[in-house]
C-alpha positions in Angstrom: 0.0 0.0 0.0 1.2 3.2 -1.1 1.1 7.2 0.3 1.0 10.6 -1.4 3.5 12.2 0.6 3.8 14.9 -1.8 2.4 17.4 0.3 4.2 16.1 3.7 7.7 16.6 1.3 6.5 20.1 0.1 5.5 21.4 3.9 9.4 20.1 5.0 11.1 22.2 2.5 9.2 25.3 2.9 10.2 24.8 6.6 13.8 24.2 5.7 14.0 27.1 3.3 11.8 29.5 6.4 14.9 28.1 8.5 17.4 29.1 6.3 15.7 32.5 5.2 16.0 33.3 9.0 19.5 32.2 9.7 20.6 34.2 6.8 18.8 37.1 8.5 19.7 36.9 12.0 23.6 36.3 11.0 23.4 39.2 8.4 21.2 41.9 10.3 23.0 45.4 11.2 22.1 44.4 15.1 23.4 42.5 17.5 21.3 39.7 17.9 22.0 37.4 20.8 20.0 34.7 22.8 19.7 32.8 26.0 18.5 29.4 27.6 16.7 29.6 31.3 19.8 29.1 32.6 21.3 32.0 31.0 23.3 30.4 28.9 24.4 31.7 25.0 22.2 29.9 22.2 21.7 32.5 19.8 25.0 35.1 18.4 25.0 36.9 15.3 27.6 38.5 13.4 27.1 41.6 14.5 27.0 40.6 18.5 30.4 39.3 17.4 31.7 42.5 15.6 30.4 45.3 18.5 31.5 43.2 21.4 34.9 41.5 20.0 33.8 37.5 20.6 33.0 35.2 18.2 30.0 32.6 18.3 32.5 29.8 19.3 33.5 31.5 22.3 30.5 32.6 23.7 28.0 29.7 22.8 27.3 28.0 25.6 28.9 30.1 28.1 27.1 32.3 31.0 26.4 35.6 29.6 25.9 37.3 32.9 28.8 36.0 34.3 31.6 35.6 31.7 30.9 38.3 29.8 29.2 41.3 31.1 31.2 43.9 33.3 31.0 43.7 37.1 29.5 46.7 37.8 26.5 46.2 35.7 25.9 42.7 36.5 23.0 43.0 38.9 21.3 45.9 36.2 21.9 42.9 33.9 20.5 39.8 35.4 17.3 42.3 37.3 16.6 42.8 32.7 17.3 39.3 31.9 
């Protein structure tokens, strides 16, 4: 017994291009664009994050933001946004 999965295959690829449409976006945009988990941890670091504060994705990903990265004096302003 066969299946039309025709229109299963078409709704995966539009996801996969949407994906990749918004990738492009986030790692291109003229803004730092940065993301973290509940634990505060790096999951999201564009290009420009990386230009403007002088890291690159592989160093922060991962990583405490709050702690490893922003300066001790604003730390508490920091974590009271976050």
């Amino acid at each position: 017994v066969g299946q039309d999965i025709t229109e299963r295959k078409l709704a995966e690829e539009e996801r996969e291009r949407v994906a990749t449409d918004l990738r492009a976006l986030i790692d291109t945009a003229n803004a730092p664009i940065f993301g973290i988990d509940q634990n505060g941890l790096v999951n999201e670091w564009n290009n420009k994050a990386a230009d403007i504060s002088g890291y690159t994705q592989d160093e922060v990903m991962g990583r405490n933001l709050v702690e490893q990265f922003i300066a001790p004096e604003n730390k508490t302003a920091v974590k009271t946004v976050l």
